[in-house]
Every structure is written in C-alpha cells, then in structure tokens.
Biopython code that builds the backbone (N, CA, C, O; Angstrom):
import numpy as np
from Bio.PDB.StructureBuilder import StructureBuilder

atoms = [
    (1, "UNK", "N", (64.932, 59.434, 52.437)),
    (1, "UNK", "CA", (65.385, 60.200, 51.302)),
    (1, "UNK", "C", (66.807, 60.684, 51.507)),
    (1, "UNK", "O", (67.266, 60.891, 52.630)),
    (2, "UNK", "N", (67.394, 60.833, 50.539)),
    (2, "UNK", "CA", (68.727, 61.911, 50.935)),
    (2, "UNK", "C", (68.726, 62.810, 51.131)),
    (2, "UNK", "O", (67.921, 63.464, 50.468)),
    (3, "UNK", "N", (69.549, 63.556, 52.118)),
    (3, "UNK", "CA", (69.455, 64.304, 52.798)),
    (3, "UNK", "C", (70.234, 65.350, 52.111)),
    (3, "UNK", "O", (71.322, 65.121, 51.584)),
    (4, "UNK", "N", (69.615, 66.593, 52.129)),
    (4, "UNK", "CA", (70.170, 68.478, 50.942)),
    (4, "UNK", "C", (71.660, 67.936, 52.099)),
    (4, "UNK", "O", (71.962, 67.471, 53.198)),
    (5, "UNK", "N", (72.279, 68.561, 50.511)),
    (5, "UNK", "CA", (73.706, 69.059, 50.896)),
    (5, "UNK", "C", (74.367, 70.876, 50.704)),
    (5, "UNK", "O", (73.706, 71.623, 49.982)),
    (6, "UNK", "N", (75.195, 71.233, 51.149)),
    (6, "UNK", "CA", (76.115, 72.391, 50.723)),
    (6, "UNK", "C", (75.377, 73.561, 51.515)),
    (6, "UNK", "O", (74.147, 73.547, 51.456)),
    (7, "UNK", "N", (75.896, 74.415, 52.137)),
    (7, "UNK", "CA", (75.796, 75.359, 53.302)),
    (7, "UNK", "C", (74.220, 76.448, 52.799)),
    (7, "UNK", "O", (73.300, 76.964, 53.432)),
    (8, "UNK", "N", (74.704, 76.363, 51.034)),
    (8, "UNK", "CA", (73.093, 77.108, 50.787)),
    (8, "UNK", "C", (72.794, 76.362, 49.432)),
    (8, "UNK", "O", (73.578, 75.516, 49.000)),
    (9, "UNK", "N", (71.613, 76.712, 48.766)),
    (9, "UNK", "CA", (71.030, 76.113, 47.383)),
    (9, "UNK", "C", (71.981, 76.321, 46.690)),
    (9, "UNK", "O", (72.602, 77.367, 46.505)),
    (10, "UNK", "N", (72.232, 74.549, 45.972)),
    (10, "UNK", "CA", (73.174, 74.558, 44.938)),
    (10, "UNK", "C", (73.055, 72.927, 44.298)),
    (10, "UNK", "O", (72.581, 71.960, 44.894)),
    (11, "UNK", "N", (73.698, 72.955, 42.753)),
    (11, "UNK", "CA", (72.737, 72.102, 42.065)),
    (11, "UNK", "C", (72.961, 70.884, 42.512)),
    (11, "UNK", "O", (72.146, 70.037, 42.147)),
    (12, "UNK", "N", (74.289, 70.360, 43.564)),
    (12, "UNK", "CA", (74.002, 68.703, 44.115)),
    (12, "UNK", "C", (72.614, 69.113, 45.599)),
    (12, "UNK", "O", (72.109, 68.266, 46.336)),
    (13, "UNK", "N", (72.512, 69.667, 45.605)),
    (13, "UNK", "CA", (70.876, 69.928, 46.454)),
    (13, "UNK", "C", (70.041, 69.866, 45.609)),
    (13, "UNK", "O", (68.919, 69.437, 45.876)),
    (14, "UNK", "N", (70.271, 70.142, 44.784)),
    (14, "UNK", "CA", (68.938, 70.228, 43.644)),
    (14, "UNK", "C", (68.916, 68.828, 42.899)),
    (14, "UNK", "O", (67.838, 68.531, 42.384)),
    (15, "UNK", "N", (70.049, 67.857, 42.762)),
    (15, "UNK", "CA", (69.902, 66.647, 42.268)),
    (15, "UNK", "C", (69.322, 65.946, 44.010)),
    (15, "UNK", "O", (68.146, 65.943, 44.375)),
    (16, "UNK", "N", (69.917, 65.680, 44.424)),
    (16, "UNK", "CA", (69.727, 65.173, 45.609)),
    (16, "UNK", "C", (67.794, 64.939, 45.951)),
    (16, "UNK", "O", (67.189, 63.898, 46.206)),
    (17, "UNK", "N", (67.043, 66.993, 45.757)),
    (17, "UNK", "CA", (65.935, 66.429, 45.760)),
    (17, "UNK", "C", (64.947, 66.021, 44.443)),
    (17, "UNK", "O", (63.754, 65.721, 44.448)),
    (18, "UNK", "N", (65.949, 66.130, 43.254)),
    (18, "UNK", "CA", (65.467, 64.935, 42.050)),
    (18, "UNK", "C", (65.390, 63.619, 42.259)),
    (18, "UNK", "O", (64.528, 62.929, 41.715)),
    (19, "UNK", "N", (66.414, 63.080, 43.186)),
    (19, "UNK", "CA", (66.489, 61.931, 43.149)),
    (19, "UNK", "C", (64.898, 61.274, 44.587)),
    (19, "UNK", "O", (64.058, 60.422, 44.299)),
    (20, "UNK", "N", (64.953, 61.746, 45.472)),
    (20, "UNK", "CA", (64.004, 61.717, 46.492)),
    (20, "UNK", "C", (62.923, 62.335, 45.369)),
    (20, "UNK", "O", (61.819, 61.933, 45.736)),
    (21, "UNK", "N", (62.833, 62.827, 44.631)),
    (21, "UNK", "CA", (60.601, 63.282, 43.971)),
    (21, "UNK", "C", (60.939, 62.061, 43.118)),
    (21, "UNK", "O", (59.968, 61.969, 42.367)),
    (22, "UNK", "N", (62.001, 60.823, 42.750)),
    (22, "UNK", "CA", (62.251, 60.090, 42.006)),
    (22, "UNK", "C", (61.668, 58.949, 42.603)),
    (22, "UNK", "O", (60.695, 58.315, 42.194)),
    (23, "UNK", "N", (62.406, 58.731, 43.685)),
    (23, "UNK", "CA", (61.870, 57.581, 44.753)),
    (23, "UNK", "C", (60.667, 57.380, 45.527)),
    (23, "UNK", "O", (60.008, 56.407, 45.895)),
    (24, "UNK", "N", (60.607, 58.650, 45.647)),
    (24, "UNK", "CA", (59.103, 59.280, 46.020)),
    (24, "UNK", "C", (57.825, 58.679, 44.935)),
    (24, "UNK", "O", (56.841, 58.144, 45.447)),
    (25, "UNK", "N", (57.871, 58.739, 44.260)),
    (25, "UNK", "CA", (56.850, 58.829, 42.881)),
    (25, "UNK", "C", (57.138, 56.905, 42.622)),
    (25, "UNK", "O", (56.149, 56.228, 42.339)),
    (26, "UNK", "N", (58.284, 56.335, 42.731)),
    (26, "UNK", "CA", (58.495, 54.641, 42.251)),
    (26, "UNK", "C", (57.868, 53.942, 43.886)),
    (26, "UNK", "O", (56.758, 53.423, 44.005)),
    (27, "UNK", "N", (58.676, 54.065, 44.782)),
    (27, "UNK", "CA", (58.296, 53.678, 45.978)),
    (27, "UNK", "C", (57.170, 52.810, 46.049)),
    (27, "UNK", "O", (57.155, 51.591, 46.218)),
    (28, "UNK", "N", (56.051, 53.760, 45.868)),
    (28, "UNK", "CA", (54.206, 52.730, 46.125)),
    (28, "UNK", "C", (54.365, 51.839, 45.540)),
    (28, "UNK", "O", (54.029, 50.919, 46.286)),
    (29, "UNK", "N", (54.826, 51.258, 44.198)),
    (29, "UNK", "CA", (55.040, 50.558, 43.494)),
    (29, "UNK", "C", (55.693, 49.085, 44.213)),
    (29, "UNK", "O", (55.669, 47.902, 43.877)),
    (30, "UNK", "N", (56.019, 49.509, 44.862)),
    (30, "UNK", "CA", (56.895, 48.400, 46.022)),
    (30, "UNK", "C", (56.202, 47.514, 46.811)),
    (30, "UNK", "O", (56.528, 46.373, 47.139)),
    (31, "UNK", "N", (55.263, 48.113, 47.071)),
    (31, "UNK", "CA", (53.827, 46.905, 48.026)),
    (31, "UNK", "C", (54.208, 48.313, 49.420)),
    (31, "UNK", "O", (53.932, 49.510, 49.328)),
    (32, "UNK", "N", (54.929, 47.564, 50.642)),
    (32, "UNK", "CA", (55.060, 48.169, 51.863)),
    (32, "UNK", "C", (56.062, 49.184, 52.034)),
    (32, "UNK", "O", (56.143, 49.658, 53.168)),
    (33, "UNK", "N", (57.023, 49.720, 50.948)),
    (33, "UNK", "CA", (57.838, 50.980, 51.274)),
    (33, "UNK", "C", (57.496, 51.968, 51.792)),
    (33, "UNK", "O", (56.338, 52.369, 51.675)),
    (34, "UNK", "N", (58.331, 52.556, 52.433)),
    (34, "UNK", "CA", (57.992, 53.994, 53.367)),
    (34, "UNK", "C", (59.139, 54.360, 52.443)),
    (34, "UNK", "O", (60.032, 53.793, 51.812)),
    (35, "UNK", "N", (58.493, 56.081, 52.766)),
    (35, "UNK", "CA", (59.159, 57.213, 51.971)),
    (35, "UNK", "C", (59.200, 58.009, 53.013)),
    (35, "UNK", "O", (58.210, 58.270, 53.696)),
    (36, "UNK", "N", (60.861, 58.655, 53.304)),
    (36, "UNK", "CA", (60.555, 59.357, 54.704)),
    (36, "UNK", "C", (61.818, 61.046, 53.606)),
    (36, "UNK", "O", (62.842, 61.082, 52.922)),
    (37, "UNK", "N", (61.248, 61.594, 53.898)),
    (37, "UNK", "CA", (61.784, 63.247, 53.508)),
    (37, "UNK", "C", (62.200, 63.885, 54.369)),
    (37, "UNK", "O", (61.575, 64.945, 54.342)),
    (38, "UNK", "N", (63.363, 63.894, 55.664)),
    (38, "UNK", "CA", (63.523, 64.974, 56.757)),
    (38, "UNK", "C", (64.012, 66.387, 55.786)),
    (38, "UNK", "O", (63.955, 67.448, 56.407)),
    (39, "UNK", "N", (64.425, 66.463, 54.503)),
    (39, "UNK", "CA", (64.965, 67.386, 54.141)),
    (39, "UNK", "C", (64.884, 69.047, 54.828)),
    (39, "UNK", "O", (65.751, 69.905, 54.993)),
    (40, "UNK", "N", (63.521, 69.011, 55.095)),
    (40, "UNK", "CA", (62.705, 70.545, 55.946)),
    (40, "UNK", "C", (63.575, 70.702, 57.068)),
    (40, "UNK", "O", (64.256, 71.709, 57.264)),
    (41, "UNK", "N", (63.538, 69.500, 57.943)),
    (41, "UNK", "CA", (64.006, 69.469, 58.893)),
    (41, "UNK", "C", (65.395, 70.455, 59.401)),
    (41, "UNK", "O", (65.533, 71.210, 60.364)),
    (42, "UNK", "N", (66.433, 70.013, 58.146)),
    (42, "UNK", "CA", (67.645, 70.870, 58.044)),
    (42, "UNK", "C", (67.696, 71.969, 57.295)),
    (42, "UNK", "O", (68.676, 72.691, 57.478)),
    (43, "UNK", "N", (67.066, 72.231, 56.659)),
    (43, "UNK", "CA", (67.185, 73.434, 55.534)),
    (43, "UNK", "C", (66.332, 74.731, 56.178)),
    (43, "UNK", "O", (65.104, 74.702, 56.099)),
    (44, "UNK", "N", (67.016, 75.884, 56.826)),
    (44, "UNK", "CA", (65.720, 76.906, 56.953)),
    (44, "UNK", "C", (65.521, 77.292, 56.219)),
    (44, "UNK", "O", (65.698, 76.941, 55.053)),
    (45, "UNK", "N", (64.819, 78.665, 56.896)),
    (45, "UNK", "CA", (63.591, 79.483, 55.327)),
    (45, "UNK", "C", (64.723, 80.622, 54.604)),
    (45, "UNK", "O", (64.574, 81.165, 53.509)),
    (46, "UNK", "N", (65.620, 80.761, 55.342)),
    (46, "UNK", "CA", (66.879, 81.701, 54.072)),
    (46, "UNK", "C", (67.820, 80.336, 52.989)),
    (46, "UNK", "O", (68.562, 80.583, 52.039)),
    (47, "UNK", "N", (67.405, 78.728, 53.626)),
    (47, "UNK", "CA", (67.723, 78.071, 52.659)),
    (47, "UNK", "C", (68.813, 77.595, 53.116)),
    (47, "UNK", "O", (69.158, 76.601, 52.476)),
    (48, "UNK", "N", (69.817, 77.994, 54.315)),
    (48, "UNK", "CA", (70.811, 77.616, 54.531)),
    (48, "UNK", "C", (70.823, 76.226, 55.334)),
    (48, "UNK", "O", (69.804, 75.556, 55.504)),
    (49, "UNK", "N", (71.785, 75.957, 55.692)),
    (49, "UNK", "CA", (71.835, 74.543, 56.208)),
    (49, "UNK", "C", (73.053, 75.019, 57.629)),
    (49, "UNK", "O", (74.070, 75.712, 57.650)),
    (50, "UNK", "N", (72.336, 74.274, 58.628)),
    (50, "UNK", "CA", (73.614, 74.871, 59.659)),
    (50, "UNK", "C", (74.397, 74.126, 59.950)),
    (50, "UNK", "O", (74.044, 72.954, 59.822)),
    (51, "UNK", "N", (75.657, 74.346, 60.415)),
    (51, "UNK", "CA", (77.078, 73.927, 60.643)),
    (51, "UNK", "C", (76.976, 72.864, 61.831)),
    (51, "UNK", "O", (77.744, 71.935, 62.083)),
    (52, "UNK", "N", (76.000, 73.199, 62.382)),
    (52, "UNK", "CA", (75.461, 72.678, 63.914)),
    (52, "UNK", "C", (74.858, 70.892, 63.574)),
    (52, "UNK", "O", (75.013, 69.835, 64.186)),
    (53, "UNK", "N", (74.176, 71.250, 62.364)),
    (53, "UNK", "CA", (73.491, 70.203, 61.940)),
    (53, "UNK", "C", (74.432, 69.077, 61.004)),
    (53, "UNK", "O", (74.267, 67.858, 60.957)),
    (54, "UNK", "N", (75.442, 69.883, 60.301)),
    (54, "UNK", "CA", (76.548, 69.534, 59.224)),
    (54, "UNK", "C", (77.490, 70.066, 59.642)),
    (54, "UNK", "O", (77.637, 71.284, 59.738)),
    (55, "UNK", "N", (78.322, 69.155, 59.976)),
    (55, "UNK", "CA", (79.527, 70.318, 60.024)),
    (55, "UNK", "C", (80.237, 71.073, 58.711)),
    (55, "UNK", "O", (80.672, 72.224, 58.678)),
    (56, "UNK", "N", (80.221, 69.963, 57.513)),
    (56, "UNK", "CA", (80.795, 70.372, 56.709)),
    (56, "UNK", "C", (79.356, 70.507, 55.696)),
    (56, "UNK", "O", (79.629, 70.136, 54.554)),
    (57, "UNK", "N", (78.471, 70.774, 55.786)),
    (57, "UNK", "CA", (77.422, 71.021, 55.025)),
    (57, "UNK", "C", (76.757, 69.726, 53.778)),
    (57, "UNK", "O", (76.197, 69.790, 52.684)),
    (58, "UNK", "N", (77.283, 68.437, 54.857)),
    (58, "UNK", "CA", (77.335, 66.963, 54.218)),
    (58, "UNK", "C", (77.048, 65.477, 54.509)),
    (58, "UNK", "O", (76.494, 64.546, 53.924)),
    (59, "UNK", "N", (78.008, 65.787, 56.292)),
    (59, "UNK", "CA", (78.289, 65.019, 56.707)),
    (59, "UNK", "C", (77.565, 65.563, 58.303)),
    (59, "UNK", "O", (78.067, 66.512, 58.906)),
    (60, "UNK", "N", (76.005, 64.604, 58.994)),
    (60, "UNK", "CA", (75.585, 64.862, 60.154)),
    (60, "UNK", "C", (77.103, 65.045, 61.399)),
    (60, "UNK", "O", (78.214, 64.517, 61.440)),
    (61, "UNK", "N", (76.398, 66.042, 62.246)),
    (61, "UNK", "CA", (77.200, 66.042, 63.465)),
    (61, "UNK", "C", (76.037, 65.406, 64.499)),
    (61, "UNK", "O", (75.010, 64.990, 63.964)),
    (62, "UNK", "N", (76.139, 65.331, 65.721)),
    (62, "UNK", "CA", (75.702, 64.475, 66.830)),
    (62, "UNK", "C", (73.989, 65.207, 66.847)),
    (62, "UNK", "O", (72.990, 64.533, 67.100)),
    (63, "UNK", "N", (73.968, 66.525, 66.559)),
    (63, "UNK", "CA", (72.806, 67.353, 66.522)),
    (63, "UNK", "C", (71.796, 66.918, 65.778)),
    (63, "UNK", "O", (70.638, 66.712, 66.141)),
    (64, "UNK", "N", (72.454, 66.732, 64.316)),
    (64, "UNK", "CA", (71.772, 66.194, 63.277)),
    (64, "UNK", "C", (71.182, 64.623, 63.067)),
    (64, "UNK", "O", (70.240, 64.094, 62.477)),
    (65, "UNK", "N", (72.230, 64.234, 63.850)),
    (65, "UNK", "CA", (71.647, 62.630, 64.150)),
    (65, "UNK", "C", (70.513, 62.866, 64.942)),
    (65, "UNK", "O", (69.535, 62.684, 64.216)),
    (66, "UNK", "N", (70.197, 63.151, 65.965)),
    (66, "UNK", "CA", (69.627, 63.833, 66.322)),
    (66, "UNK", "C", (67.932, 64.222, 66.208)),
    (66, "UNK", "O", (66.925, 63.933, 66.854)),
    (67, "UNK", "N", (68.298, 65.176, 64.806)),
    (67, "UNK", "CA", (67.398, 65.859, 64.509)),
    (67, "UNK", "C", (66.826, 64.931, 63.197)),
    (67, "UNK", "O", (65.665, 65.128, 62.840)),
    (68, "UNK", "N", (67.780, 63.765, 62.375)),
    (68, "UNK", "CA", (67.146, 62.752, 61.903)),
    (68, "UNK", "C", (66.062, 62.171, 62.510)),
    (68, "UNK", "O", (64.883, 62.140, 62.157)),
    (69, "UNK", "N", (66.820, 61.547, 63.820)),
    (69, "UNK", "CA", (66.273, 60.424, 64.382)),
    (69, "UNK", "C", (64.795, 60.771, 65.230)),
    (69, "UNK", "O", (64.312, 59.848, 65.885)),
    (70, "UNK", "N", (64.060, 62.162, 65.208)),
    (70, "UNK", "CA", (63.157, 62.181, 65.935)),
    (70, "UNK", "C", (61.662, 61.965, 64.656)),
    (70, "UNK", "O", (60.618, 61.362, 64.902)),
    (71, "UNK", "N", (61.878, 62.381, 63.870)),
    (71, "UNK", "CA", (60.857, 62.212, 62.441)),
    (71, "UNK", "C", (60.766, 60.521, 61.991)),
    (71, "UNK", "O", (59.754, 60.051, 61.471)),
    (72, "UNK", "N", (61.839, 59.820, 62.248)),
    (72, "UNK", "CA", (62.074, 58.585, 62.088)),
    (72, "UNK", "C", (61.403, 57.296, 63.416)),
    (72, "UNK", "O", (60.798, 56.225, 63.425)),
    (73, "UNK", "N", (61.989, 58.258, 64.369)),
    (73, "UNK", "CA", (61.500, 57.565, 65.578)),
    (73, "UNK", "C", (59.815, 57.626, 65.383)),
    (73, "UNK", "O", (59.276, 56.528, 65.245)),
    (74, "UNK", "N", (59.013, 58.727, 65.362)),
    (74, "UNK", "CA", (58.077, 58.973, 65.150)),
    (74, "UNK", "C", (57.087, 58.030, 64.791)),
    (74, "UNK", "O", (56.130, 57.499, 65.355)),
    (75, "UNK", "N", (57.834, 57.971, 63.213)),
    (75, "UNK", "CA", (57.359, 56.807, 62.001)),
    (75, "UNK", "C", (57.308, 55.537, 62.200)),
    (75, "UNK", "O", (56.424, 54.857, 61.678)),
    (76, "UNK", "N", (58.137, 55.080, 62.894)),
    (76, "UNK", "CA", (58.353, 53.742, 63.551)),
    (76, "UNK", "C", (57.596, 53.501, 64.553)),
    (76, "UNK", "O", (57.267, 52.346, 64.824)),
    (77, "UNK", "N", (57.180, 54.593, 65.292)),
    (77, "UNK", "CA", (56.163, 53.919, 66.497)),
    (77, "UNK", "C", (54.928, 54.003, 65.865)),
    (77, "UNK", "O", (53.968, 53.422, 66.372)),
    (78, "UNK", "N", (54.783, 54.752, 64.649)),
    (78, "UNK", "CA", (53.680, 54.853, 63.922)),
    (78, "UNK", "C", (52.818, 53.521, 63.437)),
    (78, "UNK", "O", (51.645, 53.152, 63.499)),
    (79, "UNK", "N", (53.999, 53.040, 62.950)),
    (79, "UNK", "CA", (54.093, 51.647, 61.985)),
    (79, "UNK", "C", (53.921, 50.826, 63.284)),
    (79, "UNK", "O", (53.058, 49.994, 63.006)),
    (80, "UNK", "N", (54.190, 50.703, 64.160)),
    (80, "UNK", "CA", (54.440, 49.597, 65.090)),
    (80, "UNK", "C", (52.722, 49.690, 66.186)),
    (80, "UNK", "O", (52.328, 48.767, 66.899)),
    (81, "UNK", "N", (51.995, 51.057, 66.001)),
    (81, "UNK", "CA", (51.040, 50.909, 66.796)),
    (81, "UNK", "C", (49.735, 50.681, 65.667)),
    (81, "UNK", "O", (48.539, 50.662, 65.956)),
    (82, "UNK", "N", (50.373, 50.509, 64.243)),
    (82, "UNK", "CA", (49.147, 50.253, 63.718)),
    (82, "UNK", "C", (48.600, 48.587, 63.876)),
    (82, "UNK", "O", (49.328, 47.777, 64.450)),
    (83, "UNK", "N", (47.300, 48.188, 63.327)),
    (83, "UNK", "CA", (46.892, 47.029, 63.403)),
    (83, "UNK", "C", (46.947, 46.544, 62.116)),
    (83, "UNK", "O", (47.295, 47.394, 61.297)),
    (84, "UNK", "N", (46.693, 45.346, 61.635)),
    (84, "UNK", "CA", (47.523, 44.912, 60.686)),
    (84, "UNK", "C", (45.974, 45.265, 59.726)),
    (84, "UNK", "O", (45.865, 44.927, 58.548)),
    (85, "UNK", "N", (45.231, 45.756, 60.248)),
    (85, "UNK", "CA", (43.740, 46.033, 59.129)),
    (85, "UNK", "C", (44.160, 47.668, 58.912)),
    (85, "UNK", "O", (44.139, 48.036, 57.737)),
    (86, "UNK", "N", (44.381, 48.259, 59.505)),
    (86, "UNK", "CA", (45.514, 49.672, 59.513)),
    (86, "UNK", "C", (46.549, 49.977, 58.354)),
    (86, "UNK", "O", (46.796, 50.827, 57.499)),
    (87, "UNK", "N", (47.017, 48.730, 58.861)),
    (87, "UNK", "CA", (48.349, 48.609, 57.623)),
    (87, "UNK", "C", (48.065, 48.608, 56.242)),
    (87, "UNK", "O", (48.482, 49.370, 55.370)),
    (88, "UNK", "N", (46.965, 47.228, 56.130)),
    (88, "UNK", "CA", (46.698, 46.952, 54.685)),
    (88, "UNK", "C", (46.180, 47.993, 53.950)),
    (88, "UNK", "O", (46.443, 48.100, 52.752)),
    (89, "UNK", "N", (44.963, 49.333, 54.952)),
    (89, "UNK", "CA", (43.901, 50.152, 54.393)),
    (89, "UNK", "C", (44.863, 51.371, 53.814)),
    (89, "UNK", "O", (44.663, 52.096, 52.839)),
    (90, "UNK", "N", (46.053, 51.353, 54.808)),
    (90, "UNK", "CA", (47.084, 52.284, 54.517)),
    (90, "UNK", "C", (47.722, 52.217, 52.905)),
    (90, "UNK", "O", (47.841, 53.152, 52.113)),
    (91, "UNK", "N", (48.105, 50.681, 52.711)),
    (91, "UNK", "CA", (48.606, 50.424, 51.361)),
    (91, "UNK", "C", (47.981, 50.792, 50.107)),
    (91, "UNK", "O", (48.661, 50.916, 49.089)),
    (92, "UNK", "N", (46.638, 50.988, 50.117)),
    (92, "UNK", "CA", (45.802, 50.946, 49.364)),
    (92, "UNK", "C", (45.324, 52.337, 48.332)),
    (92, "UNK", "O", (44.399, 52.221, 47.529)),
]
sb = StructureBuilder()
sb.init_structure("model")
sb.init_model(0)
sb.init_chain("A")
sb.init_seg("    ")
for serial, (resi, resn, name, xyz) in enumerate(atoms, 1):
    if name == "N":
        sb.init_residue(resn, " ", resi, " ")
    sb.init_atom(name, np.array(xyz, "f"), 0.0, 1.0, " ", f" {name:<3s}", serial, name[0])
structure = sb.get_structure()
C-alpha cells in the first residue's frame, strides 16, 4: 500500500489511505495479489509520523526501510512456507 505522508493528519494522508481501502477492496479480484498495509507501522497513536522514520515526512530514511522491510519480510516467508494446497485454500 502507500505509505501516510506529512509529519501529522492531513488530506494527502487521507487520499493516500483512499487509495490503499481502494486497492484493498479490487485486489482479490486479481486471482494471487497480496495486499500489504505497513501504514500502523509509522503513524503513532498522537498520529504523528517521525522524522526518524521520514525525514521529510515522505521520503523513508535507513530506519524506515527498515521498519518496512520487517512486515514484508514476514509475508514472504509466509508465502514461501506455505504448501501449494495452503495457497489455493488461502485464495478462496
């Protein structure tokens, strides 16, 4: 999905997660697409987004790659330890 932008809630965050409940909702439609949402990941509970994660509240820093790549990694070993009777029951 795309990933929230701008240091706190504001309306290209708010298109951003229109467009992901967009892709979200067409996706199944696809046969085997994955739908992956880290959005939580970066956003805390006052809503802000940290500098640590964005520098410019946009663009990942090394942290944020990071903090992508462990929800992703995840998913992938997910997909990779299923069996292919796994897979199909999954699609369904």
């Amino acid at each position: 999905g795309l990933l929230p932008r701008g240091e706190r809630p504001n309306p290209l965050r708010e298109k951003n997660a229109a467009v992901n409940r967009l892709l979200c909702s067409w996706l199944p439609r696809l046969g085997q697409a994955l739908f992956l949402d880290v959005s939580s990941e970066f956003v805390h509970s006052d809503g802000a987004i940290s500098s640590q994660d964005m520098f410019d509240y946009l663009h990942l820093t090394l942290t944020g790659y990071r903090t992508l790549a462990k929800p992703l990694s995840d998913l992938l070993l997910q997909i990779l330890e299923e069996t292919p009777e796994e897979r199909r029951a999954s699609l369904v």
